[in-house]
C-alpha positions in Angstrom: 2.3 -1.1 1.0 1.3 -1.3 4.9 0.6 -5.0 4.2 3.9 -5.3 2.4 5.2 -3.6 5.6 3.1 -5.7 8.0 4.2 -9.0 6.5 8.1 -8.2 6.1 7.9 -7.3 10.1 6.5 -9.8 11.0 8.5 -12.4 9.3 11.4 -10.9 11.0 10.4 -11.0 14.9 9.6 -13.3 17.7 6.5 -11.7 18.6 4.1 -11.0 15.8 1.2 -9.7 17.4 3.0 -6.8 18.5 3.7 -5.8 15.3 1.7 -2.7 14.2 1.6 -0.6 11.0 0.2 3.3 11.0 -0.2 4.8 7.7 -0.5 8.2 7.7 -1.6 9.9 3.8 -0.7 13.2 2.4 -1.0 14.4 -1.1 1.9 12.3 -2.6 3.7 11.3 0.1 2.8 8.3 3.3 4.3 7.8 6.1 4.2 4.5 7.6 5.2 4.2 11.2 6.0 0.7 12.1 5.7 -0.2 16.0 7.2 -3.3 17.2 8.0 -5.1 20.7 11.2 -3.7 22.3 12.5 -6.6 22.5 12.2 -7.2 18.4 13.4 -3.7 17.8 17.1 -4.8 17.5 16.2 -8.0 14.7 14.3 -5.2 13.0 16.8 -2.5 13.1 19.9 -5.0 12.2 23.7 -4.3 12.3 24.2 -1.0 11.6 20.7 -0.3 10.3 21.2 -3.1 7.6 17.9 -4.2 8.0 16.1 -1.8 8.0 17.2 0.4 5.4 16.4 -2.8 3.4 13.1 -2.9 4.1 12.9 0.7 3.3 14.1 0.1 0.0 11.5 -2.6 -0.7 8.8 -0.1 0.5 10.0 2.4 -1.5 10.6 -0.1 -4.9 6.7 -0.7 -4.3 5.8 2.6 -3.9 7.2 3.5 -7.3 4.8 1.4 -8.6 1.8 3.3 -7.3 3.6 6.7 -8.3 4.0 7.8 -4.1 6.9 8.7 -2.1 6.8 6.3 0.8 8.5 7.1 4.3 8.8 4.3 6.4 9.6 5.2 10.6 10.7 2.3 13.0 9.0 3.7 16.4 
């Protein structure tokens, strides 16, 4: 999933190298914090949060997959 993340963020910015994926594991449950530059933060955020409640979803559809409840955090 963080490479799924990793790959959707970077497709989506001018600066990819900035682009930076924490995953953070609990029982169930990961978080994955998603760090970008400020000046990407609006393309990754998108009108209204458009964007990035779509990339949550895809997250999420994966994460069913591999039975985990996934979080995603746009830092």
């Amino acid at each position: 999933m963080k490479e799924l993340l990793e790959y959707l963020a970077k497709s989506l910015v001018d600066y990819p190298d900035d682009v930076q994926v924490k995953v953070i594991e609990a029982e169930r449950t990961v978080l994955l914090e998603l760090r970008v530059s400020p000046e990407d933060m609006g393309k990754i955020i998108g009108k209204n949060g458009r964007i990035a409640q779509a990339i949550r979803t895809v997250i999420k559809a994966a994460a069913v997959k591999a039975g985990k409840r996934v979080i995603v955090e746009i830092i």
